[in-house]
ChimeraX commands (.cxc) that place a marker at each C-alpha (Angstrom):
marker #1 position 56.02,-30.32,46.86 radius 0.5
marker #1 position 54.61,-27.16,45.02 radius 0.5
marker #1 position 57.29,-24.75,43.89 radius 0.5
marker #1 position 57.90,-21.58,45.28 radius 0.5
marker #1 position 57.07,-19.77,42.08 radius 0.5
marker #1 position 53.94,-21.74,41.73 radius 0.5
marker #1 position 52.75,-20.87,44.92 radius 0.5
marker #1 position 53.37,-16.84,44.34 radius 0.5
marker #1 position 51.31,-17.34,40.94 radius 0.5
marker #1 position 48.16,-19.03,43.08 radius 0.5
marker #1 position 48.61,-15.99,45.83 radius 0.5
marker #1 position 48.55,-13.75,42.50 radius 0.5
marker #1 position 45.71,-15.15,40.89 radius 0.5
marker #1 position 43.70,-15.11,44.37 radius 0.5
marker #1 position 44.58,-11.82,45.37 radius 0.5
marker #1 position 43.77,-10.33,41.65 radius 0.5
marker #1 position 40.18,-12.28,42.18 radius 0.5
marker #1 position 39.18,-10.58,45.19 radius 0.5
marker #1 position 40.22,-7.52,43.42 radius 0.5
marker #1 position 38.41,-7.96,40.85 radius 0.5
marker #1 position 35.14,-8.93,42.80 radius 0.5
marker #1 position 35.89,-5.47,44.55 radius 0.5
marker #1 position 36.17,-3.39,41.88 radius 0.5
marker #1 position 33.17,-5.16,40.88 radius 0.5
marker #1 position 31.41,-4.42,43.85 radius 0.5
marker #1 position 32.70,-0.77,43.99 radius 0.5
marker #1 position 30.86,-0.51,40.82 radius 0.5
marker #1 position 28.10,-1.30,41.44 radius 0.5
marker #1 position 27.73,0.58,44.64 radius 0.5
marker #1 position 28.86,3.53,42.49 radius 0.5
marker #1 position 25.64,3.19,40.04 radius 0.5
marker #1 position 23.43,2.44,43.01 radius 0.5
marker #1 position 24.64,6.14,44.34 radius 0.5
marker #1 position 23.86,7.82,41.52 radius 0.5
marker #1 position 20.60,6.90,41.24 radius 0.5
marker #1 position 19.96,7.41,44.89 radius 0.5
marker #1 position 21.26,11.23,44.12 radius 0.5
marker #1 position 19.34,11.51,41.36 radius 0.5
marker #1 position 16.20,10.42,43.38 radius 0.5
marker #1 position 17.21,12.70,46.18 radius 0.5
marker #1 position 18.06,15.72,43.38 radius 0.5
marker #1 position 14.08,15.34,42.38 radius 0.5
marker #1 position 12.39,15.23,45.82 radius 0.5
marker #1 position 14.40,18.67,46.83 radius 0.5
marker #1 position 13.38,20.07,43.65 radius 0.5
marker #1 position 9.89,19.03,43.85 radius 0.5
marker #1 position 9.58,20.57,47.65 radius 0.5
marker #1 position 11.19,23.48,46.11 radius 0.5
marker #1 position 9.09,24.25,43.35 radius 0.5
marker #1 position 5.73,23.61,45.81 radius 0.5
marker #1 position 7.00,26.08,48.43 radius 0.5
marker #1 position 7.46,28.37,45.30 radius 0.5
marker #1 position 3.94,27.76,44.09 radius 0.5
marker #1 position 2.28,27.85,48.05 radius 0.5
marker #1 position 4.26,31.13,48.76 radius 0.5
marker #1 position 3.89,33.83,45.93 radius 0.5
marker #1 position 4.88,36.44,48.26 radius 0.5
marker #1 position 9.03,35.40,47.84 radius 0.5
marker #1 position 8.70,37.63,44.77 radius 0.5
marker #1 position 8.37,37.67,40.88 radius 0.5
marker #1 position 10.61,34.69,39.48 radius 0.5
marker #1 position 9.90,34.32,36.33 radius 0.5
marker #1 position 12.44,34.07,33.68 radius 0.5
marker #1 position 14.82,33.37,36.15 radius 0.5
marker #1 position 16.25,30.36,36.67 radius 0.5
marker #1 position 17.99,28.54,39.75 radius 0.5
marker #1 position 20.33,25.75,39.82 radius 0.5
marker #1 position 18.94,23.58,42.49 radius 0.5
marker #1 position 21.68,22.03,45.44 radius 0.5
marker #1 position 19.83,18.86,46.94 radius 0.5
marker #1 position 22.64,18.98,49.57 radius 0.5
marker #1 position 21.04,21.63,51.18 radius 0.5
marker #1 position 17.36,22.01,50.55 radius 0.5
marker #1 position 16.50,24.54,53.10 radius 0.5
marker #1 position 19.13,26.93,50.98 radius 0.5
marker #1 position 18.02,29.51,48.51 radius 0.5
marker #1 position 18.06,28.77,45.18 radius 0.5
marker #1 position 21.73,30.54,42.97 radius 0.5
marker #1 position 20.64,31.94,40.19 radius 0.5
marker #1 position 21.78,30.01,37.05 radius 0.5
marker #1 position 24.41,32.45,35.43 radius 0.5
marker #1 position 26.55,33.02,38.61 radius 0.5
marker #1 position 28.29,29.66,38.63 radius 0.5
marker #1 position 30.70,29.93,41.04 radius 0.5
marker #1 position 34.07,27.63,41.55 radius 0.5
marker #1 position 32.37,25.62,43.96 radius 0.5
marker #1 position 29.13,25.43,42.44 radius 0.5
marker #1 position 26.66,22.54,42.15 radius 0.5
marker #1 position 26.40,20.11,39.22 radius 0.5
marker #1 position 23.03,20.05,37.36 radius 0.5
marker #1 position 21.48,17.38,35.58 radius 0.5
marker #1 position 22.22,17.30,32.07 radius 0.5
marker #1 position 18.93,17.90,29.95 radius 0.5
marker #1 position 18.48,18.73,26.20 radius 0.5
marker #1 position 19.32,22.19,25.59 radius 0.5
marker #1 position 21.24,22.96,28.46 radius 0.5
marker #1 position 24.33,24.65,28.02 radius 0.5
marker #1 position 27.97,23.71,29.92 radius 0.5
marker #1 position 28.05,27.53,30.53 radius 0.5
marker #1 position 26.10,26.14,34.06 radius 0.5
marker #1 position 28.99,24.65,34.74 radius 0.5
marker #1 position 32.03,25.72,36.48 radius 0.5
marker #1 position 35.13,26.60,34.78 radius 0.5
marker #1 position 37.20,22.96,36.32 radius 0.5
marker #1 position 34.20,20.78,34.71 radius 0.5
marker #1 position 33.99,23.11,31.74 radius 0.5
marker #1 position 37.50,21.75,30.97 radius 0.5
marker #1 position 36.93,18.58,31.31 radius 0.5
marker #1 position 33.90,19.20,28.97 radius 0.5
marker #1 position 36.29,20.53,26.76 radius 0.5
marker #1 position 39.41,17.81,26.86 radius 0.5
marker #1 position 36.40,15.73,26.11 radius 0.5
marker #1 position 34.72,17.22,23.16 radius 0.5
marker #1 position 38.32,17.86,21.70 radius 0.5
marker #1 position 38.46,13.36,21.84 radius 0.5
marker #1 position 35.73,12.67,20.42 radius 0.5
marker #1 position 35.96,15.93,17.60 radius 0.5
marker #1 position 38.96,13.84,16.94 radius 0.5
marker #1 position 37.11,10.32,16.94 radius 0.5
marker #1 position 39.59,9.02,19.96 radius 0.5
marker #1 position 38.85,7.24,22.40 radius 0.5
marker #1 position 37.59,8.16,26.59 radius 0.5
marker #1 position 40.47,9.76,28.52 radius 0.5
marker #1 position 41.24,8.19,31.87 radius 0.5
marker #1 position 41.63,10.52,34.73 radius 0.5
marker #1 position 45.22,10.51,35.17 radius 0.5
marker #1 position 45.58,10.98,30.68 radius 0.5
marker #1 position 43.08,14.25,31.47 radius 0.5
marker #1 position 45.63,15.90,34.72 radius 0.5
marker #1 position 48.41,14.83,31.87 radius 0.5
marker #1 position 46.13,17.25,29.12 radius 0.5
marker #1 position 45.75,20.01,31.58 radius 0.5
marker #1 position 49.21,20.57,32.28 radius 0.5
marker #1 position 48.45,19.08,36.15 radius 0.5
marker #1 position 51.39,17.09,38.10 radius 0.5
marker #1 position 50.07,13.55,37.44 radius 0.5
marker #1 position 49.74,12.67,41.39 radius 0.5
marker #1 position 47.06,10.73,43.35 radius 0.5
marker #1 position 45.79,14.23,44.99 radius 0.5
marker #1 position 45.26,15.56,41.40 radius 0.5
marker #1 position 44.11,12.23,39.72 radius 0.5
marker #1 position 41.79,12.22,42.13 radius 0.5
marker #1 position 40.03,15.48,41.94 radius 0.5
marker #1 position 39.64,14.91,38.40 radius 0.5
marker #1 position 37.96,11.34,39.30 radius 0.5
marker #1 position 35.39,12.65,41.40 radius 0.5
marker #1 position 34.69,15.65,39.23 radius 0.5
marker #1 position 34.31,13.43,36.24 radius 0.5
marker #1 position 31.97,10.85,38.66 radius 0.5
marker #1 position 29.72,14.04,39.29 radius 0.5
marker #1 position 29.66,14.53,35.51 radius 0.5
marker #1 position 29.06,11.05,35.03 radius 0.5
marker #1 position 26.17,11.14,37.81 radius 0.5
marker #1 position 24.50,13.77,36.38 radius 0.5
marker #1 position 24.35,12.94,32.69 radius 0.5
marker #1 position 26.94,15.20,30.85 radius 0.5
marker #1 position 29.73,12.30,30.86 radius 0.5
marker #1 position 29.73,8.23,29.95 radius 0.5
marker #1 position 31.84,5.93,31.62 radius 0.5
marker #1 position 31.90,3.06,28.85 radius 0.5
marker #1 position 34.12,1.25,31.01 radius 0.5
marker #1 position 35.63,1.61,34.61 radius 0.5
marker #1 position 37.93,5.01,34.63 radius 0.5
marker #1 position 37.23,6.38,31.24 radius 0.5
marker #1 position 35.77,8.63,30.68 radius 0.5
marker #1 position 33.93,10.28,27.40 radius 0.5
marker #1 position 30.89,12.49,26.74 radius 0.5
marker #1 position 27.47,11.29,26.97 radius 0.5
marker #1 position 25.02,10.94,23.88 radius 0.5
marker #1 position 23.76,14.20,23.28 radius 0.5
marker #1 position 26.30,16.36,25.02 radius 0.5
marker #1 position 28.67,18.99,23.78 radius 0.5
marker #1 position 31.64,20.66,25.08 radius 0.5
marker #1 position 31.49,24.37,25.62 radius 0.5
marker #1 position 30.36,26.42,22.87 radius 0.5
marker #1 position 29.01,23.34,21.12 radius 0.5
marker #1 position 24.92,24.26,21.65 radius 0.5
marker #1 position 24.38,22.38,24.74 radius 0.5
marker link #1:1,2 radius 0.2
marker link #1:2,3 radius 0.2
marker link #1:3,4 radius 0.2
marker link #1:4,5 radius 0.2
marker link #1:5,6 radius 0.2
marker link #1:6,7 radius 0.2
marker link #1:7,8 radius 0.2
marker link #1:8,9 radius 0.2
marker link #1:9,10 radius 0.2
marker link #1:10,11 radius 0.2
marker link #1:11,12 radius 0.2
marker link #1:12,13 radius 0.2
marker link #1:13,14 radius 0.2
marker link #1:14,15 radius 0.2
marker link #1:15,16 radius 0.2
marker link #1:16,17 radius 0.2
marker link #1:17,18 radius 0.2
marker link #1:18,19 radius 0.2
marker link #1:19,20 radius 0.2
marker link #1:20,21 radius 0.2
marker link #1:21,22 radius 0.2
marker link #1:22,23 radius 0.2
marker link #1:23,24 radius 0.2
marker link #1:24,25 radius 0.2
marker link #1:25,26 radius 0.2
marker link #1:26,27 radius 0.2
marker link #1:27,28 radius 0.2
marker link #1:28,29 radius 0.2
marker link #1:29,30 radius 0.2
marker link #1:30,31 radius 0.2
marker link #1:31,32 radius 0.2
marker link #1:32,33 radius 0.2
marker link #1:33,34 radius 0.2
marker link #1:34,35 radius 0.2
marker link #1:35,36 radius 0.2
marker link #1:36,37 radius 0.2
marker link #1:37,38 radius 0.2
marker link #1:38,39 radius 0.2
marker link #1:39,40 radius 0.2
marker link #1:40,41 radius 0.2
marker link #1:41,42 radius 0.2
marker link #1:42,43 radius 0.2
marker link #1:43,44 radius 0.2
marker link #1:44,45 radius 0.2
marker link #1:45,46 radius 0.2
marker link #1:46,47 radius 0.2
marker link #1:47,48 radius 0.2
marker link #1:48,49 radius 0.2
marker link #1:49,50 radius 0.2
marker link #1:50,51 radius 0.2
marker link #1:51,52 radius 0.2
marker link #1:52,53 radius 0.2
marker link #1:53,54 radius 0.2
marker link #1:54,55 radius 0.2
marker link #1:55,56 radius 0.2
marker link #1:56,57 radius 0.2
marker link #1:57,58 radius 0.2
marker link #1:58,59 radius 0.2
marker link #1:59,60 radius 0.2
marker link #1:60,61 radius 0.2
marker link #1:61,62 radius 0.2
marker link #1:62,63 radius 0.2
marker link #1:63,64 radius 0.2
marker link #1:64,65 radius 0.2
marker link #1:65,66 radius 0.2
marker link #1:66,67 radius 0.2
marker link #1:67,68 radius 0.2
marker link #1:68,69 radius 0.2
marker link #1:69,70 radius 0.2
marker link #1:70,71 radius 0.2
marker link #1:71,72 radius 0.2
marker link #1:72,73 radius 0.2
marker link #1:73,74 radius 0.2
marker link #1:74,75 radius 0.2
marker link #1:75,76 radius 0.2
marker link #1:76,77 radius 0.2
marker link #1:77,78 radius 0.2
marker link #1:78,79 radius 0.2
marker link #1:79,80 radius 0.2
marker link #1:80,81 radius 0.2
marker link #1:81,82 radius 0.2
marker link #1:82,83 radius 0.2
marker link #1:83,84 radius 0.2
marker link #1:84,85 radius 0.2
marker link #1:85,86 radius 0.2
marker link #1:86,87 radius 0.2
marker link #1:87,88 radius 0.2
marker link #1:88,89 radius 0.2
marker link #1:89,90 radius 0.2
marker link #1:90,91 radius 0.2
marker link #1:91,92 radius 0.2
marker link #1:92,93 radius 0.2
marker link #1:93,94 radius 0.2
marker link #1:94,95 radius 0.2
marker link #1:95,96 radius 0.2
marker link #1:96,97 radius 0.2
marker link #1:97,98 radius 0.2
marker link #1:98,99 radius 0.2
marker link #1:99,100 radius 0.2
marker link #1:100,101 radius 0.2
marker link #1:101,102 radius 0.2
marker link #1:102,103 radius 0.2
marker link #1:103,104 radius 0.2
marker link #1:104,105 radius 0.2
marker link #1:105,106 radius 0.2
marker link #1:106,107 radius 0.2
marker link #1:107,108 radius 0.2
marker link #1:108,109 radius 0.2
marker link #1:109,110 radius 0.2
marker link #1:110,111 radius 0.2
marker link #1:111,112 radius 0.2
marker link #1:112,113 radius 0.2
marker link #1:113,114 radius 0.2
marker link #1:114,115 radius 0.2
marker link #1:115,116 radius 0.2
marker link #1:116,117 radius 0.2
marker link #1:117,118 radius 0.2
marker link #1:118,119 radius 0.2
marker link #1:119,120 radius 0.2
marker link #1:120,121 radius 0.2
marker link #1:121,122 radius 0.2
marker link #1:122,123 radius 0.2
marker link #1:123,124 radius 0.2
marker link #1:124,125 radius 0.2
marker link #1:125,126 radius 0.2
marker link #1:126,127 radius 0.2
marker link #1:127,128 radius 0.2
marker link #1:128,129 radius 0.2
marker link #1:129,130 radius 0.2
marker link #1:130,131 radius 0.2
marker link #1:131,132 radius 0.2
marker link #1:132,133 radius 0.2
marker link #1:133,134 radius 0.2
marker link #1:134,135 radius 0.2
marker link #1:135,136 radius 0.2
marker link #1:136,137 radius 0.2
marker link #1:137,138 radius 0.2
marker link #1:138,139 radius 0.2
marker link #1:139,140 radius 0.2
marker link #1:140,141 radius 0.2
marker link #1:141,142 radius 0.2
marker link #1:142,143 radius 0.2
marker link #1:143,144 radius 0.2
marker link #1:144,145 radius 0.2
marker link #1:145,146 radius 0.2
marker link #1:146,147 radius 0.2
marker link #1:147,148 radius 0.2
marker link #1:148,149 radius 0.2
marker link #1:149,150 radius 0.2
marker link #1:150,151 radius 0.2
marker link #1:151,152 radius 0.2
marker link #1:152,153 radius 0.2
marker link #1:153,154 radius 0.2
marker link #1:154,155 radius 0.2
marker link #1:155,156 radius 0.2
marker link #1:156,157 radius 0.2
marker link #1:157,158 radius 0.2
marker link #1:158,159 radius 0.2
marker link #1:159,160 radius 0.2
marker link #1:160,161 radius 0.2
marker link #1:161,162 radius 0.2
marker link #1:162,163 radius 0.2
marker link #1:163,164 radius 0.2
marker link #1:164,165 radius 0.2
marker link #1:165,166 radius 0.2
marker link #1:166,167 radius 0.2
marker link #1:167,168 radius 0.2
marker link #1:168,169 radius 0.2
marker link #1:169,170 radius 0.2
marker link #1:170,171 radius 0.2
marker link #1:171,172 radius 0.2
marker link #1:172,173 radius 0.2
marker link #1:173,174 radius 0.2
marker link #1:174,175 radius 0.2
marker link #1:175,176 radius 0.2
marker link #1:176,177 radius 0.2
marker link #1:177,178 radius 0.2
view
């Protein structure tokens, strides 16, 4: 007869399995969003920018700007300095500046840039609410998560491995050049 110990270990190791295989899962459901926001991003930006060359009459925009929100692609385009608390998340490209950004995902940017300035390692969610001076509980841990998944999603942030978080090649925090 199997001890009682024994059989909490084989409930342990089973239950830590399908965890695993979850989180696994999770995962990869995660990257498969991303992409599929990405791919959504660049259709709403394409109809944008053809209903901007088939309709000159909407005015003279040149030299300005507009951070696109694929959410909503009947919406006018915001003009690129007026990011707003709630504002959307661009893609990261070369030579784009976290200025685009709002001031929460600025500070990440920032908490970020200060690691790796220092050569240390990513920052987990719940290490970055400890940073900002934030009550490290679920509501705020989570905030931070899906602020630094947006990031993540649209190229300013790497997650080398699942829940840390770091900047991507290429990117620098604010008032670093891009």
């Amino acid at each position: 007869m199997p001890s009682v110990v024994g059989l909490l270990e084989q409930h342990e190791l089973a239950a830590r399995r399908r965890i695993d295989g979850l989180r696994e899962e999770a995962d990869r459901i995660q990257a498969e969003l991303a992409v599929a926001e990405l791919e959504w991003q660049e259709w709403a930006i394409a109809r944008r920018r053809v209903d901007m060359v088939l309709a000159p009459d909407r005015g003279d925009t040149a030299g300005t700007e507009v951070i696109p929100d694929p959410r909503d692609a009947d919406a006018q385009p915001t003009p690129r300095d007026a990011a707003k608390p709630k504002s959307q998340v661009p893609v990261w490209r070369e030579g784009l500046a976290s200025s685009v950004l709002s001031a929460d995902y600025q500070r990440i940017l920032q908490a970020l840039a200060d690691r790796s300035r220092l050569r240390q390692g990513p920052l987990t969610c719940q290490e970055m609410a400890a940073v900002f001076g934030m009550d490290v509980v679920p509501a705020r841990v989570e905030a931070l998560r899906s602020k630094a998944k947006r990031l993540v999603a649209r190229g300013w942030l790497a997650e080398p491995a699942p829940g840390r978080f770091m900047l991507a090649a290429g990117v620098s925090g604010p008032g670093g050049g891009s």
